[in-house]
PAMAR-784838 format. One record per atom (N, C-alpha, C): x, y, z. Coordinates in steps of 0.001 Angstrom, whole numbers, padded with zeros to 6 digits, always signed. Each point is the difference from the previous one (the first is absolute). Layout:
XYZ
...
//
This chain:
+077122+137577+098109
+000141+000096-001453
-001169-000695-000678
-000781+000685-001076
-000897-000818-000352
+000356+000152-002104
-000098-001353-000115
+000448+000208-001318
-001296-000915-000650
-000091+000534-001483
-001378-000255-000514
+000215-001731-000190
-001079-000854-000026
+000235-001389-000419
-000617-000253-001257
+001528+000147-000823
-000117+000533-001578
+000665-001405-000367
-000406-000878-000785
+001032-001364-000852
+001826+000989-000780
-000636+001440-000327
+001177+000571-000815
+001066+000333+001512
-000294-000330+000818
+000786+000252+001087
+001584-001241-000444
-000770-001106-000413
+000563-001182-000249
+001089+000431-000916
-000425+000691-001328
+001129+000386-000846
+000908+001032+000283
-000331+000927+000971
+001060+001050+000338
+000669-000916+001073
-000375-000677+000616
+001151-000431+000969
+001068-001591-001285
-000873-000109-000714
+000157-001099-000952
+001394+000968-000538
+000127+000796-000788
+000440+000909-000574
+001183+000626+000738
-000347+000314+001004
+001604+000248+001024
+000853-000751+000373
-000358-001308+000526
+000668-000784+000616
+000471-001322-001462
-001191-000070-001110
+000987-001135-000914
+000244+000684-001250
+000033+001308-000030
+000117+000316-001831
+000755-000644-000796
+000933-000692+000476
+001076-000449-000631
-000263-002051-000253
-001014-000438+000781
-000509-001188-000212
-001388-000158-000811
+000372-001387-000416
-000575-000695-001531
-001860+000477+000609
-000564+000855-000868
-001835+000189+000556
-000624-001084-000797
+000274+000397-001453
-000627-000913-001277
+000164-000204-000727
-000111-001758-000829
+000110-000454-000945
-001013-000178-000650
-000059+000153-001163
-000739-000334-001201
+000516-000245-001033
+000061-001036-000636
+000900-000824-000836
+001602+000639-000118
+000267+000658-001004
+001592+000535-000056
-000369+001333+001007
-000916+000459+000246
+000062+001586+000998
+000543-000402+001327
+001156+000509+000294
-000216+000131+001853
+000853+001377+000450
-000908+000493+000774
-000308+001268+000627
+000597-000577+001265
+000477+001264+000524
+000452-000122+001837
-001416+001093+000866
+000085+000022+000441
-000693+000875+001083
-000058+001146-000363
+001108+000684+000104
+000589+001732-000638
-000672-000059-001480
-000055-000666-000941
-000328-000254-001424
-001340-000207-000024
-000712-000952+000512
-001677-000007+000337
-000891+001350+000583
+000941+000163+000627
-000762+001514+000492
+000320+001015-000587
+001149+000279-000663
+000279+000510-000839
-001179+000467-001551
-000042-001143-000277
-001174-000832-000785
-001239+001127+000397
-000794-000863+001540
-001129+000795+000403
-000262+001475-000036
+001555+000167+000475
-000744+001499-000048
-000380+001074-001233
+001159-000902-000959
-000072+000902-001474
-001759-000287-000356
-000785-001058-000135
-000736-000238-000009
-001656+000941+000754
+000483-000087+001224
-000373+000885+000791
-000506+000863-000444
+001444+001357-000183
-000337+001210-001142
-000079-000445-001270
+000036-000613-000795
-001058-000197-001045
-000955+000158+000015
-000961-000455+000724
-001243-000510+000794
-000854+001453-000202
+000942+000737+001365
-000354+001070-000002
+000304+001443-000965
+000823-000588-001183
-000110+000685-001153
-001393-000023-000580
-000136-001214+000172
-001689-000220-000912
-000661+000740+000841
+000195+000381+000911
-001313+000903+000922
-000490-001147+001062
+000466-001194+000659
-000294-001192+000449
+000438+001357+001817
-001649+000089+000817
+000655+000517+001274
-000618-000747+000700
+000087-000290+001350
-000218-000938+001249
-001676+000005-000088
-000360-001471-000112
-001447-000292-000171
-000116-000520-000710
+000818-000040-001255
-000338-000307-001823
+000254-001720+000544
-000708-000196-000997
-000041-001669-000569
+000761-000313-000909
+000845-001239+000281
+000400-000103-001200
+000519-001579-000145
-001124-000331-000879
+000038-001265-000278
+001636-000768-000922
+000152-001523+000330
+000766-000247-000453
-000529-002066-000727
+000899-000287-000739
-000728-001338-000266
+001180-000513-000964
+000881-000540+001404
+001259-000881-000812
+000293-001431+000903
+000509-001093-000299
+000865-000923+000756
+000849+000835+000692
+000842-000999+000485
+000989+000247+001220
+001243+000585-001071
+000053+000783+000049
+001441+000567-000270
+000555+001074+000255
+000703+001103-000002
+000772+000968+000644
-001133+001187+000058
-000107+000068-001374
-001062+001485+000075
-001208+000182+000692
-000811-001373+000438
-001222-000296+001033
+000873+000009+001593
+001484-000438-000217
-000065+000343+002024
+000539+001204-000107
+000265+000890-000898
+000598+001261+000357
-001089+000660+000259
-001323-000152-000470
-001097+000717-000015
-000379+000086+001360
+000028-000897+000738
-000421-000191+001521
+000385+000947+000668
+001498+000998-000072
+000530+000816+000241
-000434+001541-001055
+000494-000116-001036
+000012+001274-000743
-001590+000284+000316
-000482-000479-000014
-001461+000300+000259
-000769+000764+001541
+000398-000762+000374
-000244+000243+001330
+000451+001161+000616
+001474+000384-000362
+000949+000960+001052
-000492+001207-000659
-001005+000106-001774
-000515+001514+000414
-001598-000031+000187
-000473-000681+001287
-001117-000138+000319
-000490-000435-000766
-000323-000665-001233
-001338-000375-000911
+000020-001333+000319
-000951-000554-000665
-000210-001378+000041
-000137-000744-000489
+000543-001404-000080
+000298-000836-000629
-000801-001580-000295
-000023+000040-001157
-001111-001022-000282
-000152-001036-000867
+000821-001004+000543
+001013-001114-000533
-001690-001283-000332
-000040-000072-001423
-001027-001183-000527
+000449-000720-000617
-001002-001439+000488
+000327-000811-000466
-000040-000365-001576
+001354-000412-000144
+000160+000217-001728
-000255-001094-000752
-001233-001265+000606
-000159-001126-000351
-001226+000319-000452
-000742+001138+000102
-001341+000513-000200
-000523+000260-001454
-001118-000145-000332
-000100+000533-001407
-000233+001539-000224
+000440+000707-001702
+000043+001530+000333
-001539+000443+000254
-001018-000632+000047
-001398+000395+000555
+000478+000520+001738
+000280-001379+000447
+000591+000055+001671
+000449+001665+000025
+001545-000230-000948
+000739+001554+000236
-000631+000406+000211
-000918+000516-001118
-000710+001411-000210
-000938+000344+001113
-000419-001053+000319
-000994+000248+001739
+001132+000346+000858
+001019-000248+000672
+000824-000152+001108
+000473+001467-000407
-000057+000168-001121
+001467+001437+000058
-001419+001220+000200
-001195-000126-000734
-001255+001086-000058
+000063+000001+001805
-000563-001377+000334
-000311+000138+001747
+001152+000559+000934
+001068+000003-000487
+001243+000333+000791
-000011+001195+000401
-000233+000897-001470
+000491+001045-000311
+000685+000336-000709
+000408-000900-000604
+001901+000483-000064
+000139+000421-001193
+001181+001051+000380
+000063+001063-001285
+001513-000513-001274
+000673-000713+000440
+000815-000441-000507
+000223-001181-000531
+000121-000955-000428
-000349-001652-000140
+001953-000429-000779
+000632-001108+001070
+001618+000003-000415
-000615-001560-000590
+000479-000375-000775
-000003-001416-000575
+000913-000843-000332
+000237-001138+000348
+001039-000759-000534
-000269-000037-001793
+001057-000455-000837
-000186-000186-001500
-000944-000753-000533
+000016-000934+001506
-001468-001476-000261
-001096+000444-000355
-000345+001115+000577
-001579+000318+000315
-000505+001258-000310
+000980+000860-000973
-000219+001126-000897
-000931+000016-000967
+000020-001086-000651
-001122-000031-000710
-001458-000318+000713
-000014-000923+000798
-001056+000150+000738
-001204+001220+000557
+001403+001072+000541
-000350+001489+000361
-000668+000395-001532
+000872+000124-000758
-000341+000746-001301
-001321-000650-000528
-000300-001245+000591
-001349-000686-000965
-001326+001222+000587
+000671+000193+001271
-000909+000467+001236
-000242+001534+000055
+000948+000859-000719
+000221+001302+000427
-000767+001141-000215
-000770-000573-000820
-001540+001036+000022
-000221+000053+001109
+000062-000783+000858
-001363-000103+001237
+000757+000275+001200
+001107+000894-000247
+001015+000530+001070
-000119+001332-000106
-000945+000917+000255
+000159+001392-000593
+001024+000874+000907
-000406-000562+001282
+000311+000272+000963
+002192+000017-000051
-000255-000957-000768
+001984-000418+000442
+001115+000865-001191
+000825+000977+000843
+000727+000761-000630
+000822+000162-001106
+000576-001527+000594
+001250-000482-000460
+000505-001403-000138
+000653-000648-000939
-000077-001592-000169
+001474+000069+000368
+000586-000564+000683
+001416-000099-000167
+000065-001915-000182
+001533-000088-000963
+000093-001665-000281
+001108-000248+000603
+000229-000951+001066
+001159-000624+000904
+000771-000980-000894
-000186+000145-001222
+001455-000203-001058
-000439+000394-001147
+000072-000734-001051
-000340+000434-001588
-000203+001544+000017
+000235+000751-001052
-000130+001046-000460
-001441-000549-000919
-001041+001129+000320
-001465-000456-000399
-000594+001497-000523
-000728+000378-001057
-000552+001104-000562
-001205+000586+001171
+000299+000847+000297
-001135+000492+000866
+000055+000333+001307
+001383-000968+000774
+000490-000465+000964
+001146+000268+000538
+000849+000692+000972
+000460+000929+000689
+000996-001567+000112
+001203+000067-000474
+001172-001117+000028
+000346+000255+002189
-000151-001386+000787
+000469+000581+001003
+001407+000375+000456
+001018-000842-000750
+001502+000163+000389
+000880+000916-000668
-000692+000311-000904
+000857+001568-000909
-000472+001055+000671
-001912+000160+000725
-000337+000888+001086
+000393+000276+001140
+000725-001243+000749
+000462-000106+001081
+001239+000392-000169
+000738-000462-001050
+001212+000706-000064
+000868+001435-000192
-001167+000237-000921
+000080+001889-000308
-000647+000618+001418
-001048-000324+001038
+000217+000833+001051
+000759+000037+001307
-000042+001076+000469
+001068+000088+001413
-000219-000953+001005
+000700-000111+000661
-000288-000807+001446
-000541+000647+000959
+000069+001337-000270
-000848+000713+001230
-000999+000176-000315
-001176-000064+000754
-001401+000490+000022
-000961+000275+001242
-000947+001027-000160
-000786+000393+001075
-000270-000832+001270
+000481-000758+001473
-000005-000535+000961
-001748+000630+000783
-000919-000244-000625
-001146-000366+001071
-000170-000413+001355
-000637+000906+001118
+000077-000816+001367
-001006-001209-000192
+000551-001247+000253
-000691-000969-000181
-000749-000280+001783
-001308-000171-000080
-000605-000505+001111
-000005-001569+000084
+000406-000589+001091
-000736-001070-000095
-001552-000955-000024
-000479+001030+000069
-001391-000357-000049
-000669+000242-001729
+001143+000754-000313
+000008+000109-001590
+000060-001353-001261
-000838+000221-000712
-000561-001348-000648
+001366-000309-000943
+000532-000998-000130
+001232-000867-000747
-000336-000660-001236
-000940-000683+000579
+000099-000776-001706
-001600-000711+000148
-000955-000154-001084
-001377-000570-000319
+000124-001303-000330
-000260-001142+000337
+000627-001259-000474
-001414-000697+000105
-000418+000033-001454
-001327-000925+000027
+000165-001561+000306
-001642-000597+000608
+000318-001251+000230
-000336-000881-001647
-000064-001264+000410
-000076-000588-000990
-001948-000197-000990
-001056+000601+000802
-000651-000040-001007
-000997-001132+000428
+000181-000849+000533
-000412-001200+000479
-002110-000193-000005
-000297+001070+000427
-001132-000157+000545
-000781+001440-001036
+000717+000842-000285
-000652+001264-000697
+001357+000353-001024
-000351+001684-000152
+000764+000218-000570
+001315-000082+000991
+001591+000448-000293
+000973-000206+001024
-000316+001649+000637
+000455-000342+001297
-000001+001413+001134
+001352+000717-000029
+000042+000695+000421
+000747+000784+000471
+001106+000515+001333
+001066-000304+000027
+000022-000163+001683
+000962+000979-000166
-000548+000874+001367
+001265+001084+000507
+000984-000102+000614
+000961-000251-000472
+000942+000109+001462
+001070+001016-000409
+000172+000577+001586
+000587+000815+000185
+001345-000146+000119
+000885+001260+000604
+001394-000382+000312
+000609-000621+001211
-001373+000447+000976
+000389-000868+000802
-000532-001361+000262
-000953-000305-001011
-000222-001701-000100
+001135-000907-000618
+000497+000581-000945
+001267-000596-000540
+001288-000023+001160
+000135+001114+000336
+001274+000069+001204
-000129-001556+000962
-001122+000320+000845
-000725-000744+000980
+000475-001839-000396
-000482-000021-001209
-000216-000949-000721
+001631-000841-000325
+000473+001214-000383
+001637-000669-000330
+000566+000025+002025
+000050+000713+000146
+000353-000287+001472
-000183-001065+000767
-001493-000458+000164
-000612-001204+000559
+001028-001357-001692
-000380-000295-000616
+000388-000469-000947
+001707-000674+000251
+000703+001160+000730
+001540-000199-000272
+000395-000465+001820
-000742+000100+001040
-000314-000161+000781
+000220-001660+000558
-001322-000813-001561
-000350-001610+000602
+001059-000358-001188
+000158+000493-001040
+000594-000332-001327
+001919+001002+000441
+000633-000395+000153
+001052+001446+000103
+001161-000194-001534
+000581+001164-000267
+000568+000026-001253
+000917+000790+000680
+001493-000630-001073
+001361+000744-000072
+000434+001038-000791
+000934+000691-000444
+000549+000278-000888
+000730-001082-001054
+000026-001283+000396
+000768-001308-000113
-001487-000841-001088
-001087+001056+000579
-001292-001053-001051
+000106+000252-001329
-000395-000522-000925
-000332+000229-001505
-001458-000893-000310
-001020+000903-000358
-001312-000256-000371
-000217-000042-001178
-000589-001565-000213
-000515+000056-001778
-001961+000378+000036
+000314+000993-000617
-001605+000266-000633
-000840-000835-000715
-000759-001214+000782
-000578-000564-000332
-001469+000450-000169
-000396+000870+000835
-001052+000439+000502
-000435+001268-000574
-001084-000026-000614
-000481+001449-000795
+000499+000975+000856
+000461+000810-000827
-000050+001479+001489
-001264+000632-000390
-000510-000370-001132
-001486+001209+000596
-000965-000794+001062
+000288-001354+000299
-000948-000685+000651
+000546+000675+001811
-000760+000783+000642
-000117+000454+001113
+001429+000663-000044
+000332+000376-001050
+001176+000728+000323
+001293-000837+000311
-000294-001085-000695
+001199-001237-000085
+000035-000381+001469
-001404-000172+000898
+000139-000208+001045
+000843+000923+001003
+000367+001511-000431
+001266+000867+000586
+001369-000614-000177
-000119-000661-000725
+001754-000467-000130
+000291+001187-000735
-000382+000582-000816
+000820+001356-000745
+000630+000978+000794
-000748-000092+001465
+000669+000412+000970
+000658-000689+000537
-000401-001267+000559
+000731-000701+001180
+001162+000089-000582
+000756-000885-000645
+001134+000072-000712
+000960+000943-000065
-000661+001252-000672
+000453+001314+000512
+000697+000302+001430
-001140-000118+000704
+000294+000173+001567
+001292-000630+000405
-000222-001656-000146
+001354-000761+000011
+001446+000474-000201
-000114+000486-001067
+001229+000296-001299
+000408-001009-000560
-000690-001164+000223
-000235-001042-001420
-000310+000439-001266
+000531-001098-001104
-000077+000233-001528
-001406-000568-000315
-000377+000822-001182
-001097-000170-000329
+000368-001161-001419
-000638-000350-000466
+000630-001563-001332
-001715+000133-000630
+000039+000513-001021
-001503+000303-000285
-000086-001415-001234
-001032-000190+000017
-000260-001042-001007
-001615+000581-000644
+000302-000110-001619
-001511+000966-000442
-000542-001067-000088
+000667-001540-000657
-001254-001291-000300
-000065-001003+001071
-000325-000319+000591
-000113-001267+001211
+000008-001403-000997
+001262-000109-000204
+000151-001847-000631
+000625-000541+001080
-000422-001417-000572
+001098-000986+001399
+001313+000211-000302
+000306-000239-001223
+001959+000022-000490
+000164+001207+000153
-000279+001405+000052
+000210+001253+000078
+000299+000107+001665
-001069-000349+000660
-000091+000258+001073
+001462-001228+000991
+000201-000998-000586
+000866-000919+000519
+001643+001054-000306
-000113+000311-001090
+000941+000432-000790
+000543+001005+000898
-000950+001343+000587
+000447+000900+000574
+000340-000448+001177
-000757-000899+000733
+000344+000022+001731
+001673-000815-000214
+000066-000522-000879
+001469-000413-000197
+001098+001428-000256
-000135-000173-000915
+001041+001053-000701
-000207+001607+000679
-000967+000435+000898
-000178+001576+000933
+000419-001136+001145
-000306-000860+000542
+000547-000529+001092
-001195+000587+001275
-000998-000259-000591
-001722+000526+001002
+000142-000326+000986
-000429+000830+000961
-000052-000574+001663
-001660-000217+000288
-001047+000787-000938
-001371+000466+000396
-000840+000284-001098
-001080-000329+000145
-000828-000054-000864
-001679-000331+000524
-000904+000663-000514
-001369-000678+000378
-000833-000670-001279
-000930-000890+000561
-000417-000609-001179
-001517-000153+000692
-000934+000261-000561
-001163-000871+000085
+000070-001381-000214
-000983-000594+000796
-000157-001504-000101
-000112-000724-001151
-000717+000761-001369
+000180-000419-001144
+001431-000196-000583
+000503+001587+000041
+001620-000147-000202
+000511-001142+000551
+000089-000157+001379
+000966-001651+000477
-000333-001005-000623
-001499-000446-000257
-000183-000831-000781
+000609+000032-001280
+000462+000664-000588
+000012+000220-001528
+001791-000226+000146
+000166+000696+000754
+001754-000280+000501
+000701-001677+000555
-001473-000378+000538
+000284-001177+000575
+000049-001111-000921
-001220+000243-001081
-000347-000777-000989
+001103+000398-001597
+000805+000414+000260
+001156+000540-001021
+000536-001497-000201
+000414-000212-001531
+001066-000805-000084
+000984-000518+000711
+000262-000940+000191
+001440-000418+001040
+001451+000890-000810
-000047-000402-001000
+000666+000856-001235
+000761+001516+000530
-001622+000527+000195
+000169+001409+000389
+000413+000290+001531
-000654-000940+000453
+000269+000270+001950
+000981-000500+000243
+000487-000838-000396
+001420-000951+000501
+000620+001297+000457
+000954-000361+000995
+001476+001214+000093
-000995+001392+000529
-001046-000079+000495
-000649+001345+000423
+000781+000445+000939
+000486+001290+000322
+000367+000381+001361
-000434+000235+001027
+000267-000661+001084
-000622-000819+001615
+000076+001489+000536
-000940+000145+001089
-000101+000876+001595
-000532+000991-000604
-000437+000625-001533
-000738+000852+000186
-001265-000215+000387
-000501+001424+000966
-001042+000167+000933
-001396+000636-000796
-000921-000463+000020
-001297-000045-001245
-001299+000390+000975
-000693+000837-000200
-000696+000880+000690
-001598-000291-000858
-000749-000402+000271
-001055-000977-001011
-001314+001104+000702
-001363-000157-000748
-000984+001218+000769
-001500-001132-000653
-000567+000649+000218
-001384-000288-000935
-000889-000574+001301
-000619-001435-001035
-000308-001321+000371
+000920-000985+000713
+000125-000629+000924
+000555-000770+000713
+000933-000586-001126
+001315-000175+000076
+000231-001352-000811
+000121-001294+000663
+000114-000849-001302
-000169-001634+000997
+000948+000006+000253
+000124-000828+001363
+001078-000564+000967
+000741-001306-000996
-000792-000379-000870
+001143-000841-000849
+000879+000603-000666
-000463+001303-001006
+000817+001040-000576
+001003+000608+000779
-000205+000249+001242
+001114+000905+000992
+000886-001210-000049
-000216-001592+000774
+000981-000471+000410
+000654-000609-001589
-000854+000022-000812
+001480+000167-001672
+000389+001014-000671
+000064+001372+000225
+000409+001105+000381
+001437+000204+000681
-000028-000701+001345
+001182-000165+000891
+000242-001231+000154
-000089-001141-000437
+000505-000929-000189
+001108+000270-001386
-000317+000252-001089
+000426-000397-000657
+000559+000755-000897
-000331+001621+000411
+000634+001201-000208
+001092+000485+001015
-000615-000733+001264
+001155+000698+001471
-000249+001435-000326
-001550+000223-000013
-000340+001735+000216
-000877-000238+001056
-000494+001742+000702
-000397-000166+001280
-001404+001032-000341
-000824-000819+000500
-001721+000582-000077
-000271+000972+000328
-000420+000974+000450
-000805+000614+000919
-001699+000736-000592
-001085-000850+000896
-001077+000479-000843
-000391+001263+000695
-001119+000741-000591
-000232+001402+000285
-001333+000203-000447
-000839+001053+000526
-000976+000101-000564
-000575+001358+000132
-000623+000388-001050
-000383+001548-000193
-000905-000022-000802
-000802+001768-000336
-000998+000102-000925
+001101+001261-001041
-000923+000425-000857
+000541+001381-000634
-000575+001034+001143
-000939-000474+000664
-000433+001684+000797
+000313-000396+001588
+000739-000923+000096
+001174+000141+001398
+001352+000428-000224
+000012+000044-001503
+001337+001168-000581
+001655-001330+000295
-000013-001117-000315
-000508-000972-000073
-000560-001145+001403
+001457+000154+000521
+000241-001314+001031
-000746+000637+001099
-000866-001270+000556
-000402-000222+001264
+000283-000644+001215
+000130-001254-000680
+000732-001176+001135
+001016-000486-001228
+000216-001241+001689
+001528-000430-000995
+000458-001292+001118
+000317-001249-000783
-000227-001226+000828
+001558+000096+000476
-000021+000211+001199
+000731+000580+001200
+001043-001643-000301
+001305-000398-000047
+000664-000915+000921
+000059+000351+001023
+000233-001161+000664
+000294+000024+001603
+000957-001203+000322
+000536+000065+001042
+000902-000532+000086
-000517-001602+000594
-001211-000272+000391
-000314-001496+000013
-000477-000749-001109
-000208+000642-000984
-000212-000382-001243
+001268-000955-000380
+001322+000308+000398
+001219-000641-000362
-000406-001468+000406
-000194-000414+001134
-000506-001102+000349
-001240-001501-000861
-000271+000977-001202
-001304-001004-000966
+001275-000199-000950
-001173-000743-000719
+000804-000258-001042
-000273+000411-001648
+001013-000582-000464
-000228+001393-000950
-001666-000304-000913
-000750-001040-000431
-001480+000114-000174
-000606+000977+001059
+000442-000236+001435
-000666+000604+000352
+000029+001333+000127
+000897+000501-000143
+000362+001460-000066
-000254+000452-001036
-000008-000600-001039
-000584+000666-001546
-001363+000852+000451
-001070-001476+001087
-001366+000490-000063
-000268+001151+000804
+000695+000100+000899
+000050+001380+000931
+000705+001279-000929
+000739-000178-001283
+000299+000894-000118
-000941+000324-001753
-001256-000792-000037
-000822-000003-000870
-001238+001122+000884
+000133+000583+001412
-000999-000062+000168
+000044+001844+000115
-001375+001112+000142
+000117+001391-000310
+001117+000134+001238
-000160-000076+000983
+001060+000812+001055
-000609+001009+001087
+000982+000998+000172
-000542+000698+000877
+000398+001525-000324
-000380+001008+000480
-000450+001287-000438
+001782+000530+000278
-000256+000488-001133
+001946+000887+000193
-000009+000928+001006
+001001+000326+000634
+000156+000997+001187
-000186+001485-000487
-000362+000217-001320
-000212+001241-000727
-001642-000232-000090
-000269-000887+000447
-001616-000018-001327
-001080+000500+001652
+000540+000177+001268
-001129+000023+000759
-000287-001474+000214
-001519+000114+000994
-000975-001152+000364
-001202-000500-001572
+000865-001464+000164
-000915-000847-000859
-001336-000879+000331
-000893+000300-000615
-001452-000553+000536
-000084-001012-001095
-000140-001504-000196
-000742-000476-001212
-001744+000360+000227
-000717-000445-000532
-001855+000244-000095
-000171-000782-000738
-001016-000424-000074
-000702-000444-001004
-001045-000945+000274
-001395-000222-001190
-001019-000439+000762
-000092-001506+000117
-000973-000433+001198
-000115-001659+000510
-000664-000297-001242
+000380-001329+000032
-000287-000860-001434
-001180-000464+000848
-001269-000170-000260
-001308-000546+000386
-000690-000898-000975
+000571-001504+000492
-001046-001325-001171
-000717-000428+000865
-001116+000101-001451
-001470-000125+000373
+000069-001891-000120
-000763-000460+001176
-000024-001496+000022
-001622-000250-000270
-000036-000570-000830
-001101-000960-000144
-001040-001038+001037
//
């Protein structure tokens, strides 16, 4: 049997086996499984009302909230592609990212509508504006669209070698790039991912973590895959963020090293009463081994560092426990678990490189 290694594999089996369990929250919204996909597919054929067929681009530029992870799906399952930016950018940025993309469609959160509109001369190229709330002049409302069309729509053979989603990097050195990944870099990716990291139906994930940043790291899938709840959060505050892992009752979450800091460095006020044993999945830059061991000291949450690019689609390695590690103590285990790791059982053979440092002596 050979079946394509598609991430939407995740939601049809997602979709059979939990329709009837919690997918996503977003403030008063919660959707089950059957209702989220439900969701996607009306969307879907929308899509392809506009004339949207397998290939098309189609940019998007919101926080974390329902209508950006449905996109991961509605997008995808009729072949086109999806092209989640970062919405911290200025509308100059947009207007480069959506021209270089391609993309014929541009979905926007309410935040950043005007932004587009400062910009929209210089989009000749883009079809259609749709707004992921407010009703806006010019602008294709998305939930009265989604709602007036059917749930059925045209099913594309999806390849896996077929391109998923464009996820520029950050810009750092030039303008930002472009990275392809496919369907089966994402699959691969959540597979290896759930593998060193594993998830229940029993998890509930707070969205701390951009989802346009590498594709929320594939949690838009992983999660999925699981049949864990998704707990979207659009602003990253400390009291917001304390607030939810309480009251959703979070098992999971990832944070960059900045995030822990910022979590760590929260009010006592706000952190007091945090809820203990959720498992925190951290990426980037190393964090410090002082931050990890007050992290789990004093949260009673559990580390695990990881490390990836945007064009390894994300994760590469991932600082392995082992079972003699139990034996240090806990400083010392912070620093072993400060350090990159080792190559995921998905990622292949890992080489580091890099060149000899040569000082010149006098």
């Amino acid at each position: 049997m050979e079946t394509a290694l598609t991430p939407l594999e995740f939601g049809r089996r997602a979709r059979r086996l939990y329709a009837d369990r919690e997918a996503v929250v977003d403030r008063d919204l919660r959707l089950t499984y059957g209702q989220f996909f439900e969701r996607c597919d009306r969307w879907s054929a929308a899509l392809q009302k506009l004339g949207v067929s397998a290939g098309d681009r189609i940019a998007y530029i919101a926080p974390n909230v329902h209508a950006q992870l449905e996109s991961f799906y509605s997008v995808l399952q009729i072949g086109a592609v999806l092209v989640p930016l970062n919405y911290r950018l200025t509308a100059d940025d947009f207007a480069y990212l959506i021209r270089h993309s391609g993309s014929r469609i541009v979905c926007a959160h309410p935040d950043y509508v005007d932004a587009v509109d400062r910009v929209r001369s210089q989009l000749p190229k883009v079809e259609h504006l749709v707004s992921l709330g407010e009703i806006r002049q010019g602008w294709l409302d998305y939930e009265s669209t989604l709602k007036s069309s059917p749930p059925e729509f045209a099913h594309p053979v999806i390849h896996e070698t077929d391109l998923a989603t464009i996820n520029y990097t950050s810009g750092t050195t030039s303008r930002p790039k472009g990275v392809m990944i496919t369907h089966r870099n994402a699959y691969m990716n959540v597979v290896g991912t759930l593998i060193h990291f594993p998830m229940t139906p029993a998890d509930r994930y707070l969205w701390t973590l951009p989802m346009f940043h590498a594709n929320g790291w594939t949690f838009v899938w992983t999660v999925t895959a699981a049949g864990g709840t998704h707990v979207c959060l659009g602003k990253v505050e400390a009291k917001t963020a304390f607030e939810k892992i309480n009251s959703e009752r979070i098992t999971v979450m990832c944070a960059a090293p900045t995030v822990l800091i910022f979590l760590a460095n929260a009010p006592e006020r706000v952190r007091k009463g945090v809820r203990a044993g959720v498992r925190v999945l951290t990426a980037g830059a190393p964090p410090a081994a002082a931050t990890i061991e007050r992290i789990e000291s004093e949260f009673g949450w559990i580390l695990t560092h990881i490390y990836g690019l945007t064009e390894t689609s994300p994760f590469i390695s991932v600082c392995e426990p082992r079972p003699e590690h139990q034996a240090f103590s806990a400083p010392e285990r912070c620093v072993i678990k400060a350090r990159q790791g080792v190559e995921l059982i998905t990622s292949g053979e890992l080489r580091v490189a890099g060149l000899a440092c040569h000082v010149r002596r006098k």
